[in-house]
C-alpha positions as CSV (number, residue, x, y, z in Angstrom):
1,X,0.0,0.0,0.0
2,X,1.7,3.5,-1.0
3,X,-0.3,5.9,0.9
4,X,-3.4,6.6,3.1
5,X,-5.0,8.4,-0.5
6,X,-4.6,4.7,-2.1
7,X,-6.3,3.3,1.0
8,X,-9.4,4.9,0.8
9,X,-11.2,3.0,-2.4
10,X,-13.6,0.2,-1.2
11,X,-11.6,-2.8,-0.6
12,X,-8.5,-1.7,-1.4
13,X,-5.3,-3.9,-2.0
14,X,-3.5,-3.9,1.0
15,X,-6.3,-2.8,3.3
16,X,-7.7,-5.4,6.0
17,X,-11.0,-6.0,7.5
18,X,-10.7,-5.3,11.8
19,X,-10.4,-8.9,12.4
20,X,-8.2,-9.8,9.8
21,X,-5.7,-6.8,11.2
22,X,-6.0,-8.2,14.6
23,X,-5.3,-11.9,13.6
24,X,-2.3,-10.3,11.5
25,X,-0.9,-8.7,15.1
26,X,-0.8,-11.9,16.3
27,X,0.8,-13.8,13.4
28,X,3.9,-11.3,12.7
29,X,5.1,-11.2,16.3
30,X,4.5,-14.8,17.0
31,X,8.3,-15.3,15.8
32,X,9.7,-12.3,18.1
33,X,8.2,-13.9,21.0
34,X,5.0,-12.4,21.6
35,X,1.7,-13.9,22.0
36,X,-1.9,-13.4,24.3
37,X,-0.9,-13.9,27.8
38,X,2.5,-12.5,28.1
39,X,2.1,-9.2,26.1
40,X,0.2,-6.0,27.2
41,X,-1.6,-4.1,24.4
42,X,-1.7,0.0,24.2
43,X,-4.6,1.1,22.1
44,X,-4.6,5.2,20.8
45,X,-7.2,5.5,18.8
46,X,-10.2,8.4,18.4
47,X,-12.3,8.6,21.3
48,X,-15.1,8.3,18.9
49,X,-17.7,5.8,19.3
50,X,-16.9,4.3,16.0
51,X,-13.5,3.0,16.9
52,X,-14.7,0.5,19.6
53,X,-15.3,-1.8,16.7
54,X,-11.3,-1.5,16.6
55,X,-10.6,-2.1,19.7
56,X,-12.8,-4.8,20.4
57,X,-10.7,-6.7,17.7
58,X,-7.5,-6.1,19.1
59,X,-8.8,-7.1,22.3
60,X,-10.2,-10.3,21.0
61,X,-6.7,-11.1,20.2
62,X,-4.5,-9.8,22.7
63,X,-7.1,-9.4,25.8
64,X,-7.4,-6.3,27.8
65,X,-5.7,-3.4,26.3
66,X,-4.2,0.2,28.2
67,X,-5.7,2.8,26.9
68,X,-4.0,5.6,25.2
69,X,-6.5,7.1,23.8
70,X,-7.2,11.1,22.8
71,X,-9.2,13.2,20.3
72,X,-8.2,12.3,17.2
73,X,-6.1,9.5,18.0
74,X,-3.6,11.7,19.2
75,X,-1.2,10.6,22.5
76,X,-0.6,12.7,25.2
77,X,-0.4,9.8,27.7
78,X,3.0,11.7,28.5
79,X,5.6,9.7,30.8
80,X,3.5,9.7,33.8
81,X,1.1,7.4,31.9
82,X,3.9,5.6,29.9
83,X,5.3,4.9,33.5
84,X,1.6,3.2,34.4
85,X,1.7,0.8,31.6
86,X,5.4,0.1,32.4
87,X,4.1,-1.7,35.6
88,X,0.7,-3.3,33.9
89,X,2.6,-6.0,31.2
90,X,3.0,-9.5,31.8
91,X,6.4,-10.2,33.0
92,X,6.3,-13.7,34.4
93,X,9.0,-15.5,31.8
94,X,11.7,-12.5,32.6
95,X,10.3,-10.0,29.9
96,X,7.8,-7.0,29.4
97,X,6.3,-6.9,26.2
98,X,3.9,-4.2,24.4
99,X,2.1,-4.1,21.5
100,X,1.2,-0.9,20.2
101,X,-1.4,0.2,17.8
102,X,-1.8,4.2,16.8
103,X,-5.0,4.7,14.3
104,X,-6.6,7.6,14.1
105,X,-9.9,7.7,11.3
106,X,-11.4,9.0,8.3
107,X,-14.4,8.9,6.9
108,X,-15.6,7.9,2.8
109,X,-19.4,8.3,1.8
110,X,-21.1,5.6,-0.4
111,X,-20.3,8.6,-2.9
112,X,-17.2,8.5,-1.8
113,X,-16.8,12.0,0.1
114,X,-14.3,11.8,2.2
115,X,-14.7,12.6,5.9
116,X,-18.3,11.4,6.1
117,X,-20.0,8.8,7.5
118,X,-23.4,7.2,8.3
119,X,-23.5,6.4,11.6
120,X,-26.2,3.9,12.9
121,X,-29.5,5.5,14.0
122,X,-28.8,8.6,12.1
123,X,-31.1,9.4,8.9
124,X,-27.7,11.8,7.2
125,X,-23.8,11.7,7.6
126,X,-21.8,13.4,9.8
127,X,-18.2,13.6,9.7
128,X,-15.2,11.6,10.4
129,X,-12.9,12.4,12.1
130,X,-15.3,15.8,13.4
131,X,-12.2,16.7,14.9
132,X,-9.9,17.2,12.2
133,X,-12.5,17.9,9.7
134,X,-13.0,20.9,11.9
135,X,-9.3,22.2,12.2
136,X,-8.9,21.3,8.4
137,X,-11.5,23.7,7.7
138,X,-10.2,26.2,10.2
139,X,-6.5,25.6,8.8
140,X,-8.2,26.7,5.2
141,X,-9.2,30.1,6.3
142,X,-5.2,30.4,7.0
143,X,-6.2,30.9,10.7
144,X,-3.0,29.4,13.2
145,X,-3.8,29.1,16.5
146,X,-1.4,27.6,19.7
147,X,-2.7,28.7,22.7
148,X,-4.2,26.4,25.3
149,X,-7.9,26.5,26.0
150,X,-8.4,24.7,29.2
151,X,-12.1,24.4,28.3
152,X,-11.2,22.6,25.0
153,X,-8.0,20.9,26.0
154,X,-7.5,18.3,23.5
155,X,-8.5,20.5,20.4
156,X,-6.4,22.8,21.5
157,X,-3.1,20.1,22.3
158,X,-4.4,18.8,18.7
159,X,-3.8,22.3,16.9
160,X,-0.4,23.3,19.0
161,X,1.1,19.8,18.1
162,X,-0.4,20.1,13.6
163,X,0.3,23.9,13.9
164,X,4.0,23.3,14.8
165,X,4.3,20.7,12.0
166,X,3.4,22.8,9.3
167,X,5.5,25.0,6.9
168,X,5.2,28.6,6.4
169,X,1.2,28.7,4.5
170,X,1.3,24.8,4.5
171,X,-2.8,23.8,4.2
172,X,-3.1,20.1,4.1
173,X,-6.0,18.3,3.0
174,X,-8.1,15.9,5.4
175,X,-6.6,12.6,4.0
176,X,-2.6,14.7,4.3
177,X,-3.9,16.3,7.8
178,X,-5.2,12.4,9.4
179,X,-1.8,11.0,8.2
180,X,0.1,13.6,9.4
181,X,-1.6,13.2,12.9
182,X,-0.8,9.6,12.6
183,X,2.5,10.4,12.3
184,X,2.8,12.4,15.5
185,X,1.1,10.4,17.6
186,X,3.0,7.9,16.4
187,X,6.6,9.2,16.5
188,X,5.5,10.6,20.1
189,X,4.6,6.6,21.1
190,X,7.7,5.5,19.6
191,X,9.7,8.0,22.0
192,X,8.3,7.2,25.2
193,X,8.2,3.3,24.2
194,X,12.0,3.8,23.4
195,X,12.4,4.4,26.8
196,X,11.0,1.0,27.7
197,X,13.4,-0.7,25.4
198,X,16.6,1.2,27.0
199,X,15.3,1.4,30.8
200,X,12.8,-1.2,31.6
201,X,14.3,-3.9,29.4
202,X,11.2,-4.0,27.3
203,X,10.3,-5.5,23.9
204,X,8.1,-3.0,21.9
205,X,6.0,-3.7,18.5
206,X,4.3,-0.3,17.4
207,X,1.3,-0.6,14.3
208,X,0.6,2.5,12.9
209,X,-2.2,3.0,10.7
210,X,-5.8,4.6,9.5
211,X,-9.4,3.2,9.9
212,X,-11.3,3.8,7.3
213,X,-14.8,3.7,7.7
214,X,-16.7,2.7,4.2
215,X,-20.8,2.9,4.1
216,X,-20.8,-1.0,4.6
217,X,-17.4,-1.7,6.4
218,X,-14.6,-0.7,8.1
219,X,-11.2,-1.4,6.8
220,X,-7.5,-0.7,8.2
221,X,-4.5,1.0,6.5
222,X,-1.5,0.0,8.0
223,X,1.3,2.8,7.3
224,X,4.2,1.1,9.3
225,X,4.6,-1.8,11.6
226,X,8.0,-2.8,13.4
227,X,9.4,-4.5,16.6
228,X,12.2,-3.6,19.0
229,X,13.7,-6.3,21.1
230,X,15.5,-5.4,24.0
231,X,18.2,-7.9,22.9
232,X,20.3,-5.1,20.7
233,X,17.3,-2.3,20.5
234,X,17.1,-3.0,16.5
235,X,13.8,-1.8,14.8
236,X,12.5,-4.6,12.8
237,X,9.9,-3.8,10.0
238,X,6.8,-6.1,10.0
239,X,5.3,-7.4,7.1
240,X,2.5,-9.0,5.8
């Protein structure tokens, strides 16, 4: 798969079905030493209602996960929390594992709009992800905002951290803008899990990647996946 833009036609090569993702997990770390029982999962995906279908499958595979979770898929778990799920793994055969998965979401219409959705219950779509459709639309009026709103504390973490990415009169579109946010909560995982690897003696597999909600399923980009062993630190690409 070449990019999150390739991803978003129905069924798309490359692209996998919740379950199928989740079995996937499971099969490419089975050789590095990790399966159910003796690896803890960290889930950082939307807090919207529409990703619990996500979760759900990882769960199913790897049982009770730590959630990491922010607006957007963002992390701001910081080290405090990092410290928290340092103490939660499995450790009984001498190691810590973690398995983590960073998604954040996008919508496609059955017309293929992107950043809609039809939610269940609802008679018209609304969008997805609401949260950076809203600070795409906001970054298109060439508005650039940082300050902290303690009222709106996650939207506001979410513009400081896309502002600060951005070039000089950079305006990305939604499908650009949810990649790039995968990217930073991504890169900010793989920092505090690299900690893990070089202070707690920790193996770490990161899965970072898209959900793509389609009018009659939901499908899973997967941008990069790789493994760490605390053996010689070495980042290991996963592949299907």
């Amino acid at each position: 798969m070449s990019s999150l833009r390739d991803a978003l036609a129905p069924g798309a090569a490359g692209t996998m079905a919740l379950d199928e993702f989740a079995r996937w997990t499971i099969e490419a770390l089975a050789p590095h030493g990790f399966e159910p029982g003796n690896a803890l999962a960290l889930i950082g995906v939307c807090r919207d209602e529409l990703m619990f279908a996500i979760e759900s499958a990882i769960a199913a595979e790897w049982g009770a996960a730590f959630d990491i979770s922010s607006l957007a898929g963002m992390v701001w778990l910081g080290s405090s929390g990092m410290a928290a799920a340092a103490h939660h793994a499995p450790g009984l055969d001498g190691r810590r594992r973690y398995v983590i998965v960073v998604m954040p979401h996008i919508g496609v219409a059955e017309d293929g709009s992107v950043g809609l959705v039809l939610r269940d219950g609802q008679h018209h779509e609304s969008s997805a992800c609401g949260a950076l459709v809203g600070l795409q639309q906001e970054l298109a009026t060439g508005l650039r905002r940082d300050e902290l709103d303690h009222d709106d504390l996650e939207m506001s973490l979410l513009r400081r951290d896309v502002v600060a990415d951005l070039g000089p009169g950079e305006t990305p579109d939604l499908v650009a803008l949810t990649d790039l946010v995968r990217r930073l909560a991504s890169d900010e995982m793989a920092r505090l899990a690299d900690g893990l690897v070089r202070n707690a003696d920790a193996d770490v597999a990161m899965f970072s990647g898209v959900v793509v909600h389609h009018h009659d399923e939901d499908r899973v980009y997967v941008a990069d996946a790789w493994v760490t062993l605390r053996d010689d630190a070495v980042r290991r690409a996963l592949h299907r």
